[in-house]
C-alpha atoms as one frame of an Amber mdcrd trajectory, in Angstrom:
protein
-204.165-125.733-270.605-202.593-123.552-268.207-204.210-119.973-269.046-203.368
-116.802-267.536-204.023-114.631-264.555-205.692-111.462-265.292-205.326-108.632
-262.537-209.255-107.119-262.427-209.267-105.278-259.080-207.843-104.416-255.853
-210.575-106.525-253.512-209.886-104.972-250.596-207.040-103.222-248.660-205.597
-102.179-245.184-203.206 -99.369-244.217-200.971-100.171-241.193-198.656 -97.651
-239.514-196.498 -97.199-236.152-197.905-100.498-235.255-202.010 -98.967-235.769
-204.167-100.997-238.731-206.227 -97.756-239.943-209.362-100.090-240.642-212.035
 -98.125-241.941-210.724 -94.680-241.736-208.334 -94.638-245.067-210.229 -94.736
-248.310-207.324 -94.583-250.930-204.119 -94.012-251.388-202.254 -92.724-254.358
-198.704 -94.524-255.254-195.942 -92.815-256.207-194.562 -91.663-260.158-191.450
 -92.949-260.297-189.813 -90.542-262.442-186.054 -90.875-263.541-183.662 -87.718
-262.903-182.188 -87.307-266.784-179.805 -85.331-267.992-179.593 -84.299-272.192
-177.499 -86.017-274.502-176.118 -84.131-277.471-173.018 -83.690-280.053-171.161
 -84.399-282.727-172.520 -87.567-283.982-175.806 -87.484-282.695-178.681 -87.101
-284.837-180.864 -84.839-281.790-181.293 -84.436-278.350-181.605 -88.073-276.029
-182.831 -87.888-272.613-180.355 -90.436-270.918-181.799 -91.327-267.155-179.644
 -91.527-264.310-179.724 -94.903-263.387-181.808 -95.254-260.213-181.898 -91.613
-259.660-185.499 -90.479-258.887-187.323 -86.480-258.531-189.197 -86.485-255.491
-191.826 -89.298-254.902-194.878 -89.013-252.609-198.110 -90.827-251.791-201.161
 -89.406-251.253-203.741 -90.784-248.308-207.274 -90.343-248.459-209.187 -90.480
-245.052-212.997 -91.040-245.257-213.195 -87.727-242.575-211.305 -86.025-239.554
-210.286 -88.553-237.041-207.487 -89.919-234.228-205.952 -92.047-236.914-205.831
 -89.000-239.639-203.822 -86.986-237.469-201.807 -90.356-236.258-200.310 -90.726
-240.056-199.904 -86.833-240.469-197.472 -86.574-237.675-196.056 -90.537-238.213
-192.209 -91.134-239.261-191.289 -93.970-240.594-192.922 -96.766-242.614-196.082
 -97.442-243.769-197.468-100.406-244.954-200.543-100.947-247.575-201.575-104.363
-247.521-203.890-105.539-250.461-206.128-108.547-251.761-205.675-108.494-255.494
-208.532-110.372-257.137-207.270-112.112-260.751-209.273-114.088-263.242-208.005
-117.270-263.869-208.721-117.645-267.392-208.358-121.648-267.655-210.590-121.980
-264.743-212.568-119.069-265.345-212.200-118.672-261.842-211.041-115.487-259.303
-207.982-116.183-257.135-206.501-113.945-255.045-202.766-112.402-254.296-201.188
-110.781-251.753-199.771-107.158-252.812-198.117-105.373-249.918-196.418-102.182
-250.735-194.041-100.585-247.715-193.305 -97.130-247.942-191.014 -94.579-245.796
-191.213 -91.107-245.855-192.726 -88.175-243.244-195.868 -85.985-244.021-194.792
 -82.885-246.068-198.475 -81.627-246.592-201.561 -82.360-244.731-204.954 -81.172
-246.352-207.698 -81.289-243.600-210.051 -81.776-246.625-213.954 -79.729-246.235
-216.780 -80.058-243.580-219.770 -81.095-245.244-223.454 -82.412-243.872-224.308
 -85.877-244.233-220.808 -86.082-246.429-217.073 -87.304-246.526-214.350 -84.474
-245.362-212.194 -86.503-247.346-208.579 -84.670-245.919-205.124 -86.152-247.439
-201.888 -86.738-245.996-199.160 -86.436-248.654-195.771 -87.931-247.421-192.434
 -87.588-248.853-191.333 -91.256-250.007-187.715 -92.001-249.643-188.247 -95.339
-249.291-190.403 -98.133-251.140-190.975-102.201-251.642-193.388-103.556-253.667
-194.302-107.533-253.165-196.661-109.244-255.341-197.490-112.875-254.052-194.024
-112.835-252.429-192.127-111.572-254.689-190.093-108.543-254.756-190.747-107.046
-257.738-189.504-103.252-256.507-187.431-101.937-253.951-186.270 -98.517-253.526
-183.903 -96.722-250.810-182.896 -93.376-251.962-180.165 -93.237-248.867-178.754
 -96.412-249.416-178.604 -96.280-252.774-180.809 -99.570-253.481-182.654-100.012
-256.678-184.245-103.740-257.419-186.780-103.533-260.295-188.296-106.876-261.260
-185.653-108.901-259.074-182.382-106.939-260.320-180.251-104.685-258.418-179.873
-102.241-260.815-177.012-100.466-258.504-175.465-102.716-257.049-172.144-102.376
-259.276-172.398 -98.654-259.041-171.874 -99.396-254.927-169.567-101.689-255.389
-167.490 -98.569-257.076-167.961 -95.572-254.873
């Protein structure tokens, strides 16, 4: 009997950027909603409105970081360019075994700050400021394998293996 691997929880994760690992300082991050431009559908012959999306045409995406307080390394990713990469332990129940394994999930993002929340003083508490940064750019990896990949400027859309564009480049 084989079983299945059941995802339960992130174990642990570490956000790296401009060649800095922000141990310790980073307390979550929020991914981005991938949400497909669409444009309405309608006319003779169709029963209604249909949403059609624009193949691999997204709104704006953005993540969201989450420092623990004020620091060197909060102002670091609020002025960084480029990529950053979240690398996680994903802990998953082996159900055969009834065992926990573990998987590497690494998610690269690029983008630049486009709001930076310096988040409250409080005594004997978390500040908790944010960095949200524009996302033009994201790869998702699970156990070493690409399982998303966007470039809004180079046109690039893999979901689940499949470039979902490439014959739209191949055309224009």
């Amino acid at each position: 009997m084989s079983g299945y691997k059941i995802p339960t929880v992130l174990n642990n994760f570490n956000v790296y950027g401009d060649g800095t690992k922000f141990i310790g300082v980073s307390s979550e991050t929020t991914l981005p909603n991938l949400e497909s431009i669409t444009e309405t559908l309608e006319g003779a012959g169709i029963a209604g409105d249909i949403e059609e999306a624009v193949q691999g045409a997204f709104s704006s995406i953005e993540t969201e970081d989450t420092f623990t307080n004020l620091s060197k390394e909060y102002f670091r990713m609020a002025s960084m360019n480029g990529l950053v990469t979240y690398r996680g332990s994903m802990q998953v129940l082996n159900t055969s075994t009834q065992v926990n394994d573990f998987v590497p999930v690494v998610v690269t993002t690029g983008g630049r700050a486009k709001n930076i929340d310096l988040g409250s003083f409080k005594k004997g508490g978390k500040g908790e400021p944010k960095v949200t940064r524009e996302i033009t750019y994201i790869k998702i990896t699970i156990g070493n394998e690409v399982l998303l990949e966007l470039d809004k400027f180079n046109m690039i859309y893999i979901l689940n293996g499949v470039d979902l564009l490439q014959e739209v480049r191949s055309q224009i």
